[in-house]
N, C-alpha and C positions, 0 to 999 in steps of 0.2 A: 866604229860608228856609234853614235851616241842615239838613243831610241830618241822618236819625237815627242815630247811630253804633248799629253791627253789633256784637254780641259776638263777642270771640277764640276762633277753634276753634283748639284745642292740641290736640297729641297724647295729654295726659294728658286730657282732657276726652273722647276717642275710646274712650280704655283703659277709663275710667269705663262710658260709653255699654255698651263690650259684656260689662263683668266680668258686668252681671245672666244674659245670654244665655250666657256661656260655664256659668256657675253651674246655670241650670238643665237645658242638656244632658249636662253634668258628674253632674249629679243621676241625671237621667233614663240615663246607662249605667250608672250604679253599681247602680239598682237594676235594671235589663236584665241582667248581671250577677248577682246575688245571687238572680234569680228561675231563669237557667238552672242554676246553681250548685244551688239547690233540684230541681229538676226530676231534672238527671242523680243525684242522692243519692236522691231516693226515686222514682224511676222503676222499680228493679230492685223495691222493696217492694208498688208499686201491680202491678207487671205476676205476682208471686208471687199476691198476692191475687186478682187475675183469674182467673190457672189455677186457684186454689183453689174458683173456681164455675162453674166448665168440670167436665161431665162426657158421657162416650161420644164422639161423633167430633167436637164441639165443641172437643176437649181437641190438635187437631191443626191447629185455625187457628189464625189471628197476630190475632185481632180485638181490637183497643182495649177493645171496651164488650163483656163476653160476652153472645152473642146470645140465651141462655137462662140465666140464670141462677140457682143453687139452691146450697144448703145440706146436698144429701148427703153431699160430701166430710166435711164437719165431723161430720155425724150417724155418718157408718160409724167417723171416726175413734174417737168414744169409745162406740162399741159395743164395740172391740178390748181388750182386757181388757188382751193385753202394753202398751199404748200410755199403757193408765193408770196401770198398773203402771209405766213407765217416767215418768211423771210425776213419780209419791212421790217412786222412788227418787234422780230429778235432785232433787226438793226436800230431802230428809234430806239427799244429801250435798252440793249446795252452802250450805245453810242451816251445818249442822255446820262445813264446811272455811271457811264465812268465819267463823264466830264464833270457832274456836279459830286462825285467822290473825291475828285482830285482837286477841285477850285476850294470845297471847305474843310479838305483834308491840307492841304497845305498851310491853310494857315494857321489849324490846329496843331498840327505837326511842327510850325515853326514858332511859335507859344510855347509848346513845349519844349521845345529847343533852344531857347533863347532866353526865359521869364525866367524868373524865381521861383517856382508854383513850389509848396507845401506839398510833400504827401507825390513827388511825380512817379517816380517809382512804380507805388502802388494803382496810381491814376492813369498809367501805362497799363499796368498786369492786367490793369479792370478791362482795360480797350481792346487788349489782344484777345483775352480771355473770351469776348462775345464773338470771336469769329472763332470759336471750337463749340459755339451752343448748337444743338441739333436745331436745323428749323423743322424738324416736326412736330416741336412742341411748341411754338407759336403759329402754325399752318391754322390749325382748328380757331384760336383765338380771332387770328387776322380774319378769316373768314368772314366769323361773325361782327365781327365790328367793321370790316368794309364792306356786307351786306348794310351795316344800319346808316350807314354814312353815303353811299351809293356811289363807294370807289370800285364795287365788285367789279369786274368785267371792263377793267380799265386803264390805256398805258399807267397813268399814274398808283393805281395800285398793285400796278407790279414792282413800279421802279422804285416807290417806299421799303419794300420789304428787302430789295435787292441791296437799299444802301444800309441796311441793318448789321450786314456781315461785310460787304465790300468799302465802309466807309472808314471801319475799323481797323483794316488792312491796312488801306493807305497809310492811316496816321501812323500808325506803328513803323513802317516802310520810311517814311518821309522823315520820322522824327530821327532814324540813327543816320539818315543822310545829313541833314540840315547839320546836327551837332559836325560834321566831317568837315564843314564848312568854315573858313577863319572868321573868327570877329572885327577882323582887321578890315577884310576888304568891305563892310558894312559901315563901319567909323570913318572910312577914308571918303566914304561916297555921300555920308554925313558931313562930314567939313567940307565935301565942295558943295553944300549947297540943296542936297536931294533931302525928301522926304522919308520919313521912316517905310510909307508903301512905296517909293519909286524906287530907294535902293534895295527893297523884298522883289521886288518886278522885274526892277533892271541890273540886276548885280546877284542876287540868291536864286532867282528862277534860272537863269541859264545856266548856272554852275551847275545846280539841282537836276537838270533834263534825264538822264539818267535814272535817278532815281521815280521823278516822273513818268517817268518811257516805263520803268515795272513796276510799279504802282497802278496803271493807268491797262497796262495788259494783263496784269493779274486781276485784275477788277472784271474787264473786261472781258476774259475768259469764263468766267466766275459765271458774271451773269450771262452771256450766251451758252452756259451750257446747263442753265439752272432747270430741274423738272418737277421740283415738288411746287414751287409757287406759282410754276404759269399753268400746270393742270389744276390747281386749286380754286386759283384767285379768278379763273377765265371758263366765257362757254359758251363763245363764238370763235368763229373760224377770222375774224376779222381782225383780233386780239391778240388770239393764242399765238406764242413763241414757236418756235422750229421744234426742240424737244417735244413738246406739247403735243405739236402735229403730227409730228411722225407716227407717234402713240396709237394715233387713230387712225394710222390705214389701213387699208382692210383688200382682200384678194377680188380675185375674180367671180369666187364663189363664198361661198358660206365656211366652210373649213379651210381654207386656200389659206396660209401664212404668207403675207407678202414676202418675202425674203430679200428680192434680188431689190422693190421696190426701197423697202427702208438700207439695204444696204446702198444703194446710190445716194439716197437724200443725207446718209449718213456720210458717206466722203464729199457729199456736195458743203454740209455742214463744219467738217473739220478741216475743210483746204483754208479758208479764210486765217482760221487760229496758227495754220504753221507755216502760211504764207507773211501775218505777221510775225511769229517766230524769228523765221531767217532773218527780215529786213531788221529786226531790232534787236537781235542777239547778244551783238558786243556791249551796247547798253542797257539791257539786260542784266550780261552778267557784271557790269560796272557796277549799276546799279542793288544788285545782290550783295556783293561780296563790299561795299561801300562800307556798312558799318565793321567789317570783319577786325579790321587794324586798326589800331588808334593812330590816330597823326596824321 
């Protein structure tokens, strides 16, 4: 009888063998990985919200799960009249500073997108560059010139200094979108008949939405979470912004550190920004990653 010949083990035949098991350990750290990565990001958000249903001597343990928890933080906070008031007045003026960022950002940004300008380049660097200047080296100046002017204590002299940094954003934003844009479909909307603003209106703004959409929430971020201009510029309760307000709440007593208080107004604060988060996200990152490719 003839033996049964044996199949050749090769060393490629081994590599085979373990590529499945390397694969699925490889798997299993990435997402071990992305779950801590999860964790440390919203750990600071979940442990905010805890304090926020901590109230009395609750509010001075480290406990995971609050041991009683309740909703009077949230109830006292919109008892507070200044708090609401601080509500509006962050809605009027970051609603206002993004719309009027994105109405003279656009067509700043499509100027530079489209003209011949001399020197853009550098006339870019300049634009970005002002939204890395600290504003606490303009806080003292503005001060005193919208004390002499009698913009102190008022939406409008907040919403100036907000488009200082937020305006420059945009254009930068809008200008690597617009260039993404064909020059084609502008020329074709030209030969039937449209205006140089009807085919920017009706033919570049819809294509543009995207970049619009994060342009318009980075702005808007921006200025709802701004604290050096609206405790500066403001010095009534009727004015002052959310951050502002919060600033100044005060306990029950003389030494009493609100806690649980600011931490409520503070997840009352940031449900808004990642409420729009989610809804705009895909355009968002369209918008992001817009100028990344060419073509």
């Amino acid at each position: 009888m003839s033996a049964t010949a044996l199949p050749e083990v090769t060393s490629s035949t081994v590599r085979r063998a373990r590529l499945p098991r390397l694969r699925f350990s490889s798997s299993w750290l990435l997402w071990l990985a992305v779950v801590l990565i999860m964790v440390f990001c919203l750990f600071p958000f979940y442990w905010l919200i805890n304090t926020s249903l901590k109230t009395g001597s609750d509010l001075s343990g480290a406990n995971l799960v609050p041991p009683h928890p309740n909703l009077d933080n949230y109830s006292s906070i919109f008892r507070n009249d200044d708090f609401v008031k601080a509500l509006r007045s962050s809605a009027i003026i970051s609603l206002t500073t993004t719309v009027i960022a994105l109405t003279f950002g656009s067509f700043a940004a499509y100027a530079l997108a489209r003209l011949r300008i001399p020197m853009k380049f550098l006339l870019l660097a300049v634009i970005l560059s002002i939204t890395t200047f600290p504003p606490i080296a303009i806080a003292a100046p503005i001060f005193k010139l919208w004390t002499d002017l009698g913009l102190y204590n008022s939406y409008l002299g907040l919403i100036l200094p907000d488009l200082t940094f937020t305006l420059p954003l945009t254009i930068y934003i809008l200008t690597s979108f617009f260039r993404q844009i064909p020059r084609e479909l502008e020329e074709a909307a030209l030969v039937d008949g449209a205006t140089y603003f009807q085919s920017f209106r009706k033919v570049v703004l819809p294509l543009a939405a995207p970049g619009l959409v994060t342009a318009g929430l980075l702005a808007f971020i921006f200025v709802w979470n701004e604290f050096l201009f609206a405790i500066t510029l403001t010095s009534s309760a009727s004015r002052r912004p959310v951050p502002a307000a919060i600033a100044f709440f005060t306990g029950s007593s003389q030494f009493e550190i609100p806690l649980g208080t600011i931490s409520a107004a503070s997840v009352v604060v940031t449900v808004p920004l990642i409420v729009l988060v989610l809804i705009f996200q895909k355009r968002i990152v369209a918008g992001l990653t817009a100028g990344a490719v060419k073509g």
